[in-house]
C-alpha positions in Angstrom: 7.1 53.4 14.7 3.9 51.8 15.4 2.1 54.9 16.1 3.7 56.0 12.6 2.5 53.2 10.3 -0.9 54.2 11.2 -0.3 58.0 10.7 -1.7 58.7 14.5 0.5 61.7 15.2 -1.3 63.0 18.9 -3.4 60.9 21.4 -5.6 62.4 23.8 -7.3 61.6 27.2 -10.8 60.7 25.2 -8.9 58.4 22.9 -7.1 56.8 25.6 -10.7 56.1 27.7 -12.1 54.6 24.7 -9.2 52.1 23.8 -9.6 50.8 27.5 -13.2 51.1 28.0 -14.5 49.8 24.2 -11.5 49.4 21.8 -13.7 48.2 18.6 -15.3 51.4 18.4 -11.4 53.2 18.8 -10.6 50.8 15.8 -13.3 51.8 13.9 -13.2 55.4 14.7 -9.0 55.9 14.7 -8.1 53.6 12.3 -11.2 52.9 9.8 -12.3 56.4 9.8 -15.8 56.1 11.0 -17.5 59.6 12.1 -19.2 59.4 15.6 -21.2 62.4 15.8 -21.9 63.9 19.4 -25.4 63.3 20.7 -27.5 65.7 22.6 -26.0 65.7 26.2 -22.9 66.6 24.6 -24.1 69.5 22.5 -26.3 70.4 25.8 -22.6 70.5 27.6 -20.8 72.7 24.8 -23.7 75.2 24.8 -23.5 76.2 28.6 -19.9 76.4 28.1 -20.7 78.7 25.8 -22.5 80.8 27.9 -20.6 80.6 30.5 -17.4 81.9 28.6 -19.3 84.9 27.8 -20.3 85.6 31.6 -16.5 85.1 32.5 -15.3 87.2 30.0 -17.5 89.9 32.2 -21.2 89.8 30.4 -22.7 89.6 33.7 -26.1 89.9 32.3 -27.2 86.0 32.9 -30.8 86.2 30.3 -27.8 87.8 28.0 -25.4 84.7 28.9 -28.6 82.5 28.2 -29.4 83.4 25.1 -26.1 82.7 23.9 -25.8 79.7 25.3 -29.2 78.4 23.7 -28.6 80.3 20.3 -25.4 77.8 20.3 -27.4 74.6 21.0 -29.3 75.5 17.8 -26.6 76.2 16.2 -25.2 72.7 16.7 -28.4 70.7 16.4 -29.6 72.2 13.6 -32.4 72.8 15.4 -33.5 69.2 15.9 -36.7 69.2 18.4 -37.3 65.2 19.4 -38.0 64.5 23.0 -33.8 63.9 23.4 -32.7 67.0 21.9 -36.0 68.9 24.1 -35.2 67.6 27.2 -31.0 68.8 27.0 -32.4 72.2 25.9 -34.6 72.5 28.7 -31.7 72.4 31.5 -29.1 74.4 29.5 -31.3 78.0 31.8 -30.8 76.1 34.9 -27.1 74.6 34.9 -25.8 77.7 33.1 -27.4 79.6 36.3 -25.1 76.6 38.4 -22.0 77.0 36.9 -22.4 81.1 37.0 -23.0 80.8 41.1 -20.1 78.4 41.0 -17.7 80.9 39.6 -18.8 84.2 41.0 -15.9 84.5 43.5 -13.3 82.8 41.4 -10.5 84.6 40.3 -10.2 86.6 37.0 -10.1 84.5 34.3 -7.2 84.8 32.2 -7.7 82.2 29.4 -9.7 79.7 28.0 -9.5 76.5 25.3 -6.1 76.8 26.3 -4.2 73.9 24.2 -1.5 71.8 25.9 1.0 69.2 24.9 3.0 66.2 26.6 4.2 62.8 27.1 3.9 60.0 29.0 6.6 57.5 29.3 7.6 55.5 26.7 5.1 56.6 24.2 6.5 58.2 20.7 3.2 60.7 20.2 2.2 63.7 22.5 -1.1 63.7 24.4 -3.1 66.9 23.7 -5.8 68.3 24.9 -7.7 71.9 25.5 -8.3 73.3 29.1 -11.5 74.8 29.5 -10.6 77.6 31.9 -7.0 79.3 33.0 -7.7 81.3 36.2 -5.8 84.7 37.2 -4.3 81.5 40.0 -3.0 79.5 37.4 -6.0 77.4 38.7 -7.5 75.2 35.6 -11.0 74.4 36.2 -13.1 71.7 33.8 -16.5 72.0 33.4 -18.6 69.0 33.4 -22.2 69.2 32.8 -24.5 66.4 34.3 -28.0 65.6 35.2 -26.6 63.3 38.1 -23.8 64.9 40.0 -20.8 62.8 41.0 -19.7 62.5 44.8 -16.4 62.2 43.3 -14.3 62.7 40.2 -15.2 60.6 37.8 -12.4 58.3 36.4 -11.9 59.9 32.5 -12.5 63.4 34.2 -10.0 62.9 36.4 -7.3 61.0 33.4 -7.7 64.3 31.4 -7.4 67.5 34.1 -4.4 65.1 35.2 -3.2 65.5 32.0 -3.9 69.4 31.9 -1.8 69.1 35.6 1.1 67.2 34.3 1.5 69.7 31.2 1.5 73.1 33.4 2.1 71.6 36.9 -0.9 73.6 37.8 -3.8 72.8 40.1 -6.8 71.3 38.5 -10.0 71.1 39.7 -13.3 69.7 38.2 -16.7 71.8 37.4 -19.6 69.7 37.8 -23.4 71.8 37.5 -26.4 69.9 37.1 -29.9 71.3 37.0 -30.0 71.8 40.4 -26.4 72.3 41.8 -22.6 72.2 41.5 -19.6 71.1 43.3 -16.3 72.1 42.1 -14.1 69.4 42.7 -10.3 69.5 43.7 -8.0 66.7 41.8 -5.0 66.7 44.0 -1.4 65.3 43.0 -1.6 61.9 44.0 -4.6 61.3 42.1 -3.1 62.8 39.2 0.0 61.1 39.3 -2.4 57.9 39.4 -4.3 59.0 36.7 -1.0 59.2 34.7 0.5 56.1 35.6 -2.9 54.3 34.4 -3.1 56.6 31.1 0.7 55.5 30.5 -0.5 52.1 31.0 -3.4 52.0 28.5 -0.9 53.8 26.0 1.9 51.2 26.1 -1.5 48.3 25.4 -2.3 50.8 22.2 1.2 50.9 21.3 1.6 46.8 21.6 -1.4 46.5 19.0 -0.3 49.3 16.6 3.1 47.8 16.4 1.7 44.1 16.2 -1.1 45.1 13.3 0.2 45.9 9.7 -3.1 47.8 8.7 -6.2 48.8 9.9 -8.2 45.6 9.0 -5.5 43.7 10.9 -6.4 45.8 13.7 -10.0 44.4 14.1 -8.8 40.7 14.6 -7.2 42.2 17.7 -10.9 43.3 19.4 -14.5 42.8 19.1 -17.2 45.1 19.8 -19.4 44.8 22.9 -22.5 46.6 21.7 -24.0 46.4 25.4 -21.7 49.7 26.4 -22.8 53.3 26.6 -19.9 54.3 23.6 -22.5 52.8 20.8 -25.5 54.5 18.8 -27.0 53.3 16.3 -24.7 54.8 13.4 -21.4 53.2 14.9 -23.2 50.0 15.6 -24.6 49.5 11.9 -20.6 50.6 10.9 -19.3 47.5 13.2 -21.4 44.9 11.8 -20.0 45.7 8.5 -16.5 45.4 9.8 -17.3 42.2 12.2 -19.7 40.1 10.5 
């Protein structure tokens, strides 16, 4: 019912990170509508995947692999050359030439974007979401694009392959390249099932202030936006001082 009112029909794990790590800008962005377009590092991330896919599907010719993967970064940016957009398109050679040693022995790949469905407990919507890679295993593998690498799963990485775990009781495992290297991390069951349980917690908070706000503009005397996190730029920022003055 509260989920209803609002007309939010699906949650996923991005939405659920951002209601517990800054839930202003999930306000603004699920409830008021506001557009947050993806930045650089994100388009940087979507063009070695797309490279990538093409090298797994068996283009094995890397400059081939490249080309695509840098003819999508223009695609997406327009072709926008400041020093941000520059310095993303300048690593997309090197991490795409990562992820391709990563994978070499892997098995045969035998889908990707795959889209799954399901719920956690006591939650009236489905949380979706889109695996990146279905190996010939059953093996899903996330790739995660980075100029730092992690020593460990990161915290919303690990919240959405547990997701992708929980919906085909598969193994998941994480794809980190940077510039330099890659580490394909293994998320094992009992960090998924954690991953879940905290997930289903952060839901059941959502679902409290859905069910407690009648509209939209209700919803933003239940938060207030802390512009000192990452989750702002300056587009989102100028929307929330409108909404909070």
């Amino acid at each position: 019912m509260s989920f209803a009112r609002h007309n939010i029909k699906r949650l996923s794990p991005s939405s659920l990170n951002l209601w517990q790590g800054e839930p202003a800008l999930w306000v603004l962005k699920y409830l008021m509508g506001a557009r947050d377009e993806a930045g650089p590092a994100a388009k940087r991330g979507q063009a070695v995947e797309a490279g990538l896919d093409i090298w797994l599907m068996g283009n094995r010719d890397l400059e081939a692999c490249t080309k695509a993967a840098h003819d999508n970064f223009l695609l997406n940016t327009g072709g926008q050359a400041d020093d941000d957009h520059e310095e993303e398109r300048a690593v997309i050679g090197p991490m795409l030439e990562q992820a391709t040693a990563a994978m070499k022995d892997a098995p045969r790949l035998t889908a990707r974007q795959v889209p799954i469905e399901t719920y956690l407990d006591g939650i009236d919507v489905p949380v979706i979401g889109y695996c990146d890679y279905v190996l010939e295993d059953t093996a899903i593998v996330d790739l995660k694009t980075t100029h730092r690498m992690p020593s460990s799963p990161k915290q919303d990485h690990t919240r959405q392959v547990a997701v992708y775990q929980k919906a085909r009781q598969a193994p998941v495992s994480l794809l980190y390249v940077t510039p330099k290297k890659f580490a394909r991390l293994h998320v094992p069951q009992e960090a998924c099932d954690d991953a879940i349980a905290d997930m289903t917690r952060v839901a059941r908070s959502l679902q409290t202030m859905l069910a407690a706000a009648q509209t939209a503009q209700e919803a933003t005397r239940f938060v207030a936006p802390d512009f000192s996190k990452f989750y702002w730029n300056a587009e989102t920022r100028a929307l929330a001082l409108e909404v909070w003055k």
